[in-house]
mmCIF file of the C-alpha atoms, coordinates in Angstrom:
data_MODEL
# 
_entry.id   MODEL 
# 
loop_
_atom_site.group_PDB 
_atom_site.id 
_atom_site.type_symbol 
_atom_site.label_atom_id 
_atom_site.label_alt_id 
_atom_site.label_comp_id 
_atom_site.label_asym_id 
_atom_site.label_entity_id 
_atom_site.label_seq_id 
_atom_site.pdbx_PDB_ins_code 
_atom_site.Cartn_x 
_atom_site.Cartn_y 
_atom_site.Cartn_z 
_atom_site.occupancy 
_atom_site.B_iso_or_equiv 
_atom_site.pdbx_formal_charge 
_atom_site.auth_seq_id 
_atom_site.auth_comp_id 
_atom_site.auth_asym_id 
_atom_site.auth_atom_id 
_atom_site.pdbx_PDB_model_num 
ATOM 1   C CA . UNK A 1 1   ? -58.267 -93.904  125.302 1.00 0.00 ? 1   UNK A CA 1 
ATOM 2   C CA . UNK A 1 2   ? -57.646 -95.688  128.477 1.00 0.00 ? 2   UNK A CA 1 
ATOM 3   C CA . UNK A 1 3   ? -57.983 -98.917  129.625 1.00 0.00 ? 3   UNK A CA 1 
ATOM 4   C CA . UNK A 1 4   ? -60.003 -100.175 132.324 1.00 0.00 ? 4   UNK A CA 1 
ATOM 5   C CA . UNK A 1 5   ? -59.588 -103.620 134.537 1.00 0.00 ? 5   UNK A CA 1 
ATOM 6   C CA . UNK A 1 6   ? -61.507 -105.392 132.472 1.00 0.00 ? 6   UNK A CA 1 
ATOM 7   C CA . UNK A 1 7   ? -59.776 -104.581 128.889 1.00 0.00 ? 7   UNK A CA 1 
ATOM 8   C CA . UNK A 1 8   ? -55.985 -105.005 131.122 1.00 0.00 ? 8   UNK A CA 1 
ATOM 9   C CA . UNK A 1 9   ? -57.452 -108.508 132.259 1.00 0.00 ? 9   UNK A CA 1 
ATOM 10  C CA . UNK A 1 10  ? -58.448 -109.361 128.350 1.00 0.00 ? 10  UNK A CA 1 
ATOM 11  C CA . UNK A 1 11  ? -55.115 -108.332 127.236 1.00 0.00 ? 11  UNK A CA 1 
ATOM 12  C CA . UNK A 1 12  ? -52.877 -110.167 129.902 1.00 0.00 ? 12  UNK A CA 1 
ATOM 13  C CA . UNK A 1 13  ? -55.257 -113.273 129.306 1.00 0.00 ? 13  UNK A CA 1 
ATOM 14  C CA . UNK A 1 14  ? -54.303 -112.757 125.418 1.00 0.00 ? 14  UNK A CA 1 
ATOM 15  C CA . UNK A 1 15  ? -50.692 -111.832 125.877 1.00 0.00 ? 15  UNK A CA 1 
ATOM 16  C CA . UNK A 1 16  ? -50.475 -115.107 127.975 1.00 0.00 ? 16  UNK A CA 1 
ATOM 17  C CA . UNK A 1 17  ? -52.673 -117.778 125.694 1.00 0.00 ? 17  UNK A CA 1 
ATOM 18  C CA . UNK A 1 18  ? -50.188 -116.361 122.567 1.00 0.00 ? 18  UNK A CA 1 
ATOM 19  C CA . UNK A 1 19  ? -47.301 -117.233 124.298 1.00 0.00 ? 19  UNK A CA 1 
ATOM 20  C CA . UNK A 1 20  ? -48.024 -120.730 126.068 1.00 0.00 ? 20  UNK A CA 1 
ATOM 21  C CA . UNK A 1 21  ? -49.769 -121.425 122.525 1.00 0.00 ? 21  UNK A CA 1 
ATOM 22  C CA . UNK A 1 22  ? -46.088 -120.988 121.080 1.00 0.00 ? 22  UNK A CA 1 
ATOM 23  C CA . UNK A 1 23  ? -44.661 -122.861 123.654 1.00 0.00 ? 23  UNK A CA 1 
ATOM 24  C CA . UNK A 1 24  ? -46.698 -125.744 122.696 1.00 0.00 ? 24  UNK A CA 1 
ATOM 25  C CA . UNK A 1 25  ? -45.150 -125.982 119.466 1.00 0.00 ? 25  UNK A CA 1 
ATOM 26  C CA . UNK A 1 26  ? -42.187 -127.511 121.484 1.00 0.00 ? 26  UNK A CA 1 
ATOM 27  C CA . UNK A 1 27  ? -44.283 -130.397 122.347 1.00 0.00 ? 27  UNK A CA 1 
ATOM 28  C CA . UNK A 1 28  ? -43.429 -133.872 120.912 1.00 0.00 ? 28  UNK A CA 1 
ATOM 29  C CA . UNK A 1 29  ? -45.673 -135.282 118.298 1.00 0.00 ? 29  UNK A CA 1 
ATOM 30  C CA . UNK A 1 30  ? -48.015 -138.284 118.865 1.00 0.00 ? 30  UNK A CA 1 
ATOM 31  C CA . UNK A 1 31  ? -46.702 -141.771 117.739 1.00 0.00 ? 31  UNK A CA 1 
ATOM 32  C CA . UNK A 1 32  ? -49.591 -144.310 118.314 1.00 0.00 ? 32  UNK A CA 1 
ATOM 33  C CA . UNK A 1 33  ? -52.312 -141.596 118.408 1.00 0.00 ? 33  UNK A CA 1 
ATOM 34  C CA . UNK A 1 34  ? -53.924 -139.049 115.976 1.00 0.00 ? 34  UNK A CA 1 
ATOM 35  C CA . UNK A 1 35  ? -54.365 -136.165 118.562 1.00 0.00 ? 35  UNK A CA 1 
ATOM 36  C CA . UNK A 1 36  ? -50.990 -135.338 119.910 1.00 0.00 ? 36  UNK A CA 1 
ATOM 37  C CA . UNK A 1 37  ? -50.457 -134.042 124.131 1.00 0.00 ? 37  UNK A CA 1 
ATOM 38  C CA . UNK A 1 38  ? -50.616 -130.436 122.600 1.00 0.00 ? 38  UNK A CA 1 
ATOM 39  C CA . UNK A 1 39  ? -54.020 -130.918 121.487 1.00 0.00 ? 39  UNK A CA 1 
ATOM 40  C CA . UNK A 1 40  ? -56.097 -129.982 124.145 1.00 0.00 ? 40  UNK A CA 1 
ATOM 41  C CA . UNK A 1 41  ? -53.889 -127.263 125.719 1.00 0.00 ? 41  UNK A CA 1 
ATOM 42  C CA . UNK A 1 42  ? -54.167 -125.648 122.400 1.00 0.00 ? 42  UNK A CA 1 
ATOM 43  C CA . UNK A 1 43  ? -57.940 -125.629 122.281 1.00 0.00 ? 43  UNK A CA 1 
ATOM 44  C CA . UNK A 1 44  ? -57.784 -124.361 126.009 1.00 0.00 ? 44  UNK A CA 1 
ATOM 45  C CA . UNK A 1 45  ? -55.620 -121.533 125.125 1.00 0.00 ? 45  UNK A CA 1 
ATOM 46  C CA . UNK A 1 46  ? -57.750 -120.671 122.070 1.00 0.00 ? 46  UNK A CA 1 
ATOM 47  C CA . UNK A 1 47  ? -60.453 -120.438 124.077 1.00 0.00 ? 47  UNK A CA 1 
ATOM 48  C CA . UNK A 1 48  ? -58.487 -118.385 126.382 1.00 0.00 ? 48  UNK A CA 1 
ATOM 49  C CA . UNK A 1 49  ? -56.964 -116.242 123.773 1.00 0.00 ? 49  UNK A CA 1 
ATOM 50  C CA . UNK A 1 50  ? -60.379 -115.586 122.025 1.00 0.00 ? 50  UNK A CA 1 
ATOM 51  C CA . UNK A 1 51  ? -62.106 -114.510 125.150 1.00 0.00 ? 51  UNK A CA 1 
ATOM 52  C CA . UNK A 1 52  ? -59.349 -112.519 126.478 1.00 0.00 ? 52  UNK A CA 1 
ATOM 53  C CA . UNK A 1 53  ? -59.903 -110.617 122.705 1.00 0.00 ? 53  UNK A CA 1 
ATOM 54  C CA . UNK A 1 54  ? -63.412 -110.324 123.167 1.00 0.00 ? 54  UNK A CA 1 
ATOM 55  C CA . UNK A 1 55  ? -62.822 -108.597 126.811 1.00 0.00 ? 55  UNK A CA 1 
ATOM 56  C CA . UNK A 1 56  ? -60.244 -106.380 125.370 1.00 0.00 ? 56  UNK A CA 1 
ATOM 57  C CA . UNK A 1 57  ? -62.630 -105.049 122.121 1.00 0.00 ? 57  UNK A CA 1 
ATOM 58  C CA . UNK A 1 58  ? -65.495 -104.684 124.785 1.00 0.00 ? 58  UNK A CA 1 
ATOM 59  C CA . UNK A 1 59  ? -63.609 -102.577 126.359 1.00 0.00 ? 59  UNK A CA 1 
ATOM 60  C CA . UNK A 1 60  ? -62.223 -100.462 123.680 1.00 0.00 ? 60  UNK A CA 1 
ATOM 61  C CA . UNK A 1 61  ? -65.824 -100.219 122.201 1.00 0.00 ? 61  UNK A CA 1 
ATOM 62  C CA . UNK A 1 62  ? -67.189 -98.495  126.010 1.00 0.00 ? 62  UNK A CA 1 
ATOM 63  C CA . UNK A 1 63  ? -64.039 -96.492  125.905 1.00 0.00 ? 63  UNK A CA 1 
ATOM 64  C CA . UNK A 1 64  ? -64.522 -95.289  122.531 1.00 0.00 ? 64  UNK A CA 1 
ATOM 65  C CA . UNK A 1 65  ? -68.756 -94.480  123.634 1.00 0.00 ? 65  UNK A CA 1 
ATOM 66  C CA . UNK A 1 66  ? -67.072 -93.001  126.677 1.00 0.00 ? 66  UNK A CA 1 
ATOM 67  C CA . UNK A 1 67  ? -65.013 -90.449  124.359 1.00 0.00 ? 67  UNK A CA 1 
ATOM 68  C CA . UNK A 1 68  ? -67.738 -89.110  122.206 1.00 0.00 ? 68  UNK A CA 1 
ATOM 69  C CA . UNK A 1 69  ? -70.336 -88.571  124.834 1.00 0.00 ? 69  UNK A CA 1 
ATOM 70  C CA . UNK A 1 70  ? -67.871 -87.248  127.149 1.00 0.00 ? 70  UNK A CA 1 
ATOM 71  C CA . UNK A 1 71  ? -68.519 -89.642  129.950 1.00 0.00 ? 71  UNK A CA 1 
ATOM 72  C CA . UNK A 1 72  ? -65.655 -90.376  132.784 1.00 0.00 ? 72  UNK A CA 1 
ATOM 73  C CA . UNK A 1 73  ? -64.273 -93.943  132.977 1.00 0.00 ? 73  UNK A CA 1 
ATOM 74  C CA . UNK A 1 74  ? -65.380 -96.276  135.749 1.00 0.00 ? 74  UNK A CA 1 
ATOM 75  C CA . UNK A 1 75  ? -63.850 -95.693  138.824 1.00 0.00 ? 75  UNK A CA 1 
ATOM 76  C CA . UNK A 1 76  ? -61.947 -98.339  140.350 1.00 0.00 ? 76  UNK A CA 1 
ATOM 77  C CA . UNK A 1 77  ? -64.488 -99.185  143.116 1.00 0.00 ? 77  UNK A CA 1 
ATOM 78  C CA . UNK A 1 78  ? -67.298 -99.284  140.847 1.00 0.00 ? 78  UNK A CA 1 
ATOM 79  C CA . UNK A 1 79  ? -69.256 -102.871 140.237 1.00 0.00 ? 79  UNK A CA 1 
ATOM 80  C CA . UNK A 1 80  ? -70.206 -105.561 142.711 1.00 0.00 ? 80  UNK A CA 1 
ATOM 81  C CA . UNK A 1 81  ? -68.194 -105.377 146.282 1.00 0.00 ? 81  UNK A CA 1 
ATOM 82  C CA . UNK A 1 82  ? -65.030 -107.596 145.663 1.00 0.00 ? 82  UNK A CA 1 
ATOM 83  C CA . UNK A 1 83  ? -65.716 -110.559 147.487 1.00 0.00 ? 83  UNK A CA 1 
ATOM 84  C CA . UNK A 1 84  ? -61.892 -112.075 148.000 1.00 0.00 ? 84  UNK A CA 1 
ATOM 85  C CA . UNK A 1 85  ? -63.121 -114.709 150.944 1.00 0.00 ? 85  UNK A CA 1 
ATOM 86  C CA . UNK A 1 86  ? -65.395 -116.311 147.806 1.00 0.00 ? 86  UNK A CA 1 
ATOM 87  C CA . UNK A 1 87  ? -62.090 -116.690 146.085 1.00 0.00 ? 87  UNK A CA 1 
ATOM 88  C CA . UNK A 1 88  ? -59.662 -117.876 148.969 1.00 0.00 ? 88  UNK A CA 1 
ATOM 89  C CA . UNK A 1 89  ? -62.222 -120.737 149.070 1.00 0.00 ? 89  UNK A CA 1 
ATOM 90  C CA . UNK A 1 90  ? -62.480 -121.418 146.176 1.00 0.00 ? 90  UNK A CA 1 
ATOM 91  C CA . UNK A 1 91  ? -58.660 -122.181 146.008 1.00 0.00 ? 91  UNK A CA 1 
ATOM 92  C CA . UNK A 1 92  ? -58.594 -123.745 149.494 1.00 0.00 ? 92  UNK A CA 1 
ATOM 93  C CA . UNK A 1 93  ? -61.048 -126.045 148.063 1.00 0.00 ? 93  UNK A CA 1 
ATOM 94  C CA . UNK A 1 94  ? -58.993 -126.798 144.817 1.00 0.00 ? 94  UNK A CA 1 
ATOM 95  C CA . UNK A 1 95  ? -56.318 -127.782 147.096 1.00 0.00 ? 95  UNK A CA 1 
ATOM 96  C CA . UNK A 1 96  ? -57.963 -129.743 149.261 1.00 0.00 ? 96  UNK A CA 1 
ATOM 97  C CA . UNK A 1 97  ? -59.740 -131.652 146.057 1.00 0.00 ? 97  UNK A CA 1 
ATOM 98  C CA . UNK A 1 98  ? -56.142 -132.398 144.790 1.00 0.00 ? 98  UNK A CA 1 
ATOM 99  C CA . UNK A 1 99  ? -55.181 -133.376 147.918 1.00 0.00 ? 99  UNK A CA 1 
ATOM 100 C CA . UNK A 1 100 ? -58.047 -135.390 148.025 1.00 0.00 ? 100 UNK A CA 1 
ATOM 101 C CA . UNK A 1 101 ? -57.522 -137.312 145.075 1.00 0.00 ? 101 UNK A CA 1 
ATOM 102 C CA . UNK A 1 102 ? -54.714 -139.883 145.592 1.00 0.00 ? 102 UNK A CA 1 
ATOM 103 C CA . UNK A 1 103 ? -56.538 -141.441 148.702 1.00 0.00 ? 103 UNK A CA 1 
ATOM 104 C CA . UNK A 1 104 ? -60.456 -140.573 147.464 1.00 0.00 ? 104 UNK A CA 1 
ATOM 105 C CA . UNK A 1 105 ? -59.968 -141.449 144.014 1.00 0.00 ? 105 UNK A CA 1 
ATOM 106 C CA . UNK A 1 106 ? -61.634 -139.305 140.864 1.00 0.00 ? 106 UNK A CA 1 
ATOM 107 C CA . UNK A 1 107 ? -65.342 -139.963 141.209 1.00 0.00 ? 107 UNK A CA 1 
ATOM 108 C CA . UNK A 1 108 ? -65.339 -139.170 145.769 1.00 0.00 ? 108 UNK A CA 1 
ATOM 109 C CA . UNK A 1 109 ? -62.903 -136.367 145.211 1.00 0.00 ? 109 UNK A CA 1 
ATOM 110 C CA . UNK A 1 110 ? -64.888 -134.815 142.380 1.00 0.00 ? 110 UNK A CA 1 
ATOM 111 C CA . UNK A 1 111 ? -68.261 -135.229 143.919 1.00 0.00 ? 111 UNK A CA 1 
ATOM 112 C CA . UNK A 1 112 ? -66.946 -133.789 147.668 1.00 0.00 ? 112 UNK A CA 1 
ATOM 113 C CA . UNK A 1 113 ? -65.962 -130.965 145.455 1.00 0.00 ? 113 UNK A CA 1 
ATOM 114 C CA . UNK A 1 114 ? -68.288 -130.303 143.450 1.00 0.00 ? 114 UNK A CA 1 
ATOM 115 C CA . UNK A 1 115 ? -70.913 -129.837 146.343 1.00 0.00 ? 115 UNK A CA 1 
ATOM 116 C CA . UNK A 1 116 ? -68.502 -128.514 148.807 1.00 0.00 ? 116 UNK A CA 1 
ATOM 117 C CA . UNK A 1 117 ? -67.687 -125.764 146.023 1.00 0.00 ? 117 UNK A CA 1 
ATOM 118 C CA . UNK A 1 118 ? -71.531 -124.872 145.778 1.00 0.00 ? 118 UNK A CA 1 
ATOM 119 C CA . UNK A 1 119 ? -72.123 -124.780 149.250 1.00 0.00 ? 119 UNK A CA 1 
ATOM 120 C CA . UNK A 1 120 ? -69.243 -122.479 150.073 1.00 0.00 ? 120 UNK A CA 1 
ATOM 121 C CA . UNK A 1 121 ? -70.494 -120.393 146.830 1.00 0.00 ? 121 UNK A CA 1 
ATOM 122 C CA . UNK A 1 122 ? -74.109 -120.199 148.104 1.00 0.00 ? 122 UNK A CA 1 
ATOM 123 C CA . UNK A 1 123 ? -75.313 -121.840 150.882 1.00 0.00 ? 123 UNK A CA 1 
ATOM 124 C CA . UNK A 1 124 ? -78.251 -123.841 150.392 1.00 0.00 ? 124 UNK A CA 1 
ATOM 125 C CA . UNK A 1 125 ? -81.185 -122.869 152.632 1.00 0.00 ? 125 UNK A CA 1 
ATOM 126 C CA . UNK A 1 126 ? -83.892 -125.612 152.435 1.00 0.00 ? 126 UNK A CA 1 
ATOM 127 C CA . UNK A 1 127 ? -83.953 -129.300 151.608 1.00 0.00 ? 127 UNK A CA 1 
ATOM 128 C CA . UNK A 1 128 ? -84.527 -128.810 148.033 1.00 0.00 ? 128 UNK A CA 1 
ATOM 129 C CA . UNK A 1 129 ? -81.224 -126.205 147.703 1.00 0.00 ? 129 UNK A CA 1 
ATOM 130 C CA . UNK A 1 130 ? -79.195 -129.056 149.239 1.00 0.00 ? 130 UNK A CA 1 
ATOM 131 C CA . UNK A 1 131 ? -80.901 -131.614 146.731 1.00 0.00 ? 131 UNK A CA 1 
ATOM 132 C CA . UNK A 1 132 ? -80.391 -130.281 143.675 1.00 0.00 ? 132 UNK A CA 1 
ATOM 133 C CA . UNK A 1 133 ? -76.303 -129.718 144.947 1.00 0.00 ? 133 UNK A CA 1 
ATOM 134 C CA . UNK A 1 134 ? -76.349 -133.615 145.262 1.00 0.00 ? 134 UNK A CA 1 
ATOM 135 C CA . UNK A 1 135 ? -77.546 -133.672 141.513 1.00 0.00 ? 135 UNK A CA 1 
ATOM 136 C CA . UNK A 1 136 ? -75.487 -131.241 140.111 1.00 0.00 ? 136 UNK A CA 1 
ATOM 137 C CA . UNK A 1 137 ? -72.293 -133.209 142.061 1.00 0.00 ? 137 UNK A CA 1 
ATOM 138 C CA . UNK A 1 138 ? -73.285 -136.444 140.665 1.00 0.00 ? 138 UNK A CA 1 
ATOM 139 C CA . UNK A 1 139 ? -73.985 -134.971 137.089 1.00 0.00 ? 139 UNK A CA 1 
ATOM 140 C CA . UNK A 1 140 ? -70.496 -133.086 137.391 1.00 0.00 ? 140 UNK A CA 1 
ATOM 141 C CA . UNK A 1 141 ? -68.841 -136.453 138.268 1.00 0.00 ? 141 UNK A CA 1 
ATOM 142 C CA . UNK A 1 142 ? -70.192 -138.828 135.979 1.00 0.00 ? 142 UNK A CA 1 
ATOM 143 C CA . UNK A 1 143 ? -69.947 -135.940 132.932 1.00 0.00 ? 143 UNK A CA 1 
ATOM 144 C CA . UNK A 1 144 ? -66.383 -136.104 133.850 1.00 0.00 ? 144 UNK A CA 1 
ATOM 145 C CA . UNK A 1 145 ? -66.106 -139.823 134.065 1.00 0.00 ? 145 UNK A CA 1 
ATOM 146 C CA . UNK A 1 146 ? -67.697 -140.455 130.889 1.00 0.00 ? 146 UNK A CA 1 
ATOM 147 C CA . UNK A 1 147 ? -65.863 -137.755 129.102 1.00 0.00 ? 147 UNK A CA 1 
ATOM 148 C CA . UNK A 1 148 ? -62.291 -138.558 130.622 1.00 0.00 ? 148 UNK A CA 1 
ATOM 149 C CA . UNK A 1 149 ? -62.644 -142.251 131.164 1.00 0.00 ? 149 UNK A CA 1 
ATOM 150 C CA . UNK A 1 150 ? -64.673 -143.329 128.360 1.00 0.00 ? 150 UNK A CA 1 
ATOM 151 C CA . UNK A 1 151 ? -64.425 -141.249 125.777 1.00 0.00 ? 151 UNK A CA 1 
ATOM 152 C CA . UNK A 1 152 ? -60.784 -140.265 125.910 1.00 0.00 ? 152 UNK A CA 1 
ATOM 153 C CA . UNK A 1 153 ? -59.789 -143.005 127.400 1.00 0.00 ? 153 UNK A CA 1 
ATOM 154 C CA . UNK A 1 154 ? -57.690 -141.311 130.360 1.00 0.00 ? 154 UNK A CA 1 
ATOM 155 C CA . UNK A 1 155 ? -56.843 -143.577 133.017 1.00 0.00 ? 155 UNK A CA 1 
ATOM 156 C CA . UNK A 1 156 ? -58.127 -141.095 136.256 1.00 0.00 ? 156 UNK A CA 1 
ATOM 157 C CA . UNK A 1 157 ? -56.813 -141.541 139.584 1.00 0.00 ? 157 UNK A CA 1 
ATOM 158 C CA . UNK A 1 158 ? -58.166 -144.709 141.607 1.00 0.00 ? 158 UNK A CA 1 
ATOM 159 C CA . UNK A 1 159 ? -58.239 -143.775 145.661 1.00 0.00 ? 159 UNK A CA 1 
ATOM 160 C CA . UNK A 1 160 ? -55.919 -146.014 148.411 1.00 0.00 ? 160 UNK A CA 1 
ATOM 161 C CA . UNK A 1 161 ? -58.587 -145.678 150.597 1.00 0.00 ? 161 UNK A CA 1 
ATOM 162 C CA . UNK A 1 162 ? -61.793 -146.197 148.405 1.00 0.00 ? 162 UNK A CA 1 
ATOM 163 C CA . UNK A 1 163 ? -60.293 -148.320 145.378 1.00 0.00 ? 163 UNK A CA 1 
ATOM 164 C CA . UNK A 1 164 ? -62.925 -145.867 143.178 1.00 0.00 ? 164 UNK A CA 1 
# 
């Protein structure tokens, strides 16, 4: 039974949420608080270590449908074209977003990329396309806000230039 990208991907994602998930035992305990700084990178590399499973059993399920009917596994240049520019950027964008933030602040920073991430992702071609980017970049931001800000009460970065 071999593997294909997809169950190598699920394992390395699950080989790699196990062991930053033990590393996070090392993390010091919360004095003042009732949800320690390990909290939330444990829920993120559940999350993580649960998916990567589910990619991994997918992919042991086709492989074991591929073995009793006989069927070759996909070959590497099967599926959608790889489409690397998309993810160069995407990261050229993430970097620009936290370079961004010191001098935008949180809320410019995180609208300029959420609608600069959507444009380079699909680019809108009528007036309606380009409003409904401004809506999903203002929801994106103030979902953010709220849930950073207000609810967990994390102090996000104010900009030099915009005092936002």
């Amino acid at each position: 039974m071999m593997l294909t990208r997809d169950g190598i991907a699920g394992l390395v994602c699950l080989a790699i949420a196990i062991w930053l998930l033990l590393l996070t035992r090392e993390m010091p305990p919360a004095v003042l608080v009732p949800i320690g700084p390990a909290f939330y990178p444990r829920v993120v590399l559940t999350i993580l270590g649960i998916l990567g499973a589910m990619l991994l059993a997918f992919d042991l399920i086709a492989a074991r449908r591929r073995s009793t009917t006989g069927a070759a596994p996909p070959a590497t240049g099967a599926g959608p074209p790889r489409n690397s520019l998309l993810v160069l950027a995407t990261f050229v964008l993430f970097g620009l977003y936290i370079l961004a933030l010191p001098e935008l602040g949180f809320r410019i920073s995180t609208f300029l990329f959420a609608a600069a991430l959507q444009v380079a992702l699909d680019w809108p071609r009528d007036a309606k396309r380009w409003a409904l980017i401004s809506v999903v970049a203002l929801a994106t931001t103030l979902v953010c806000h709220l849930a950073f800000e207000t609810y967990l009460s994390v102090l996000l970065p104010r900009g030099r230039w915009s005092g936002l």
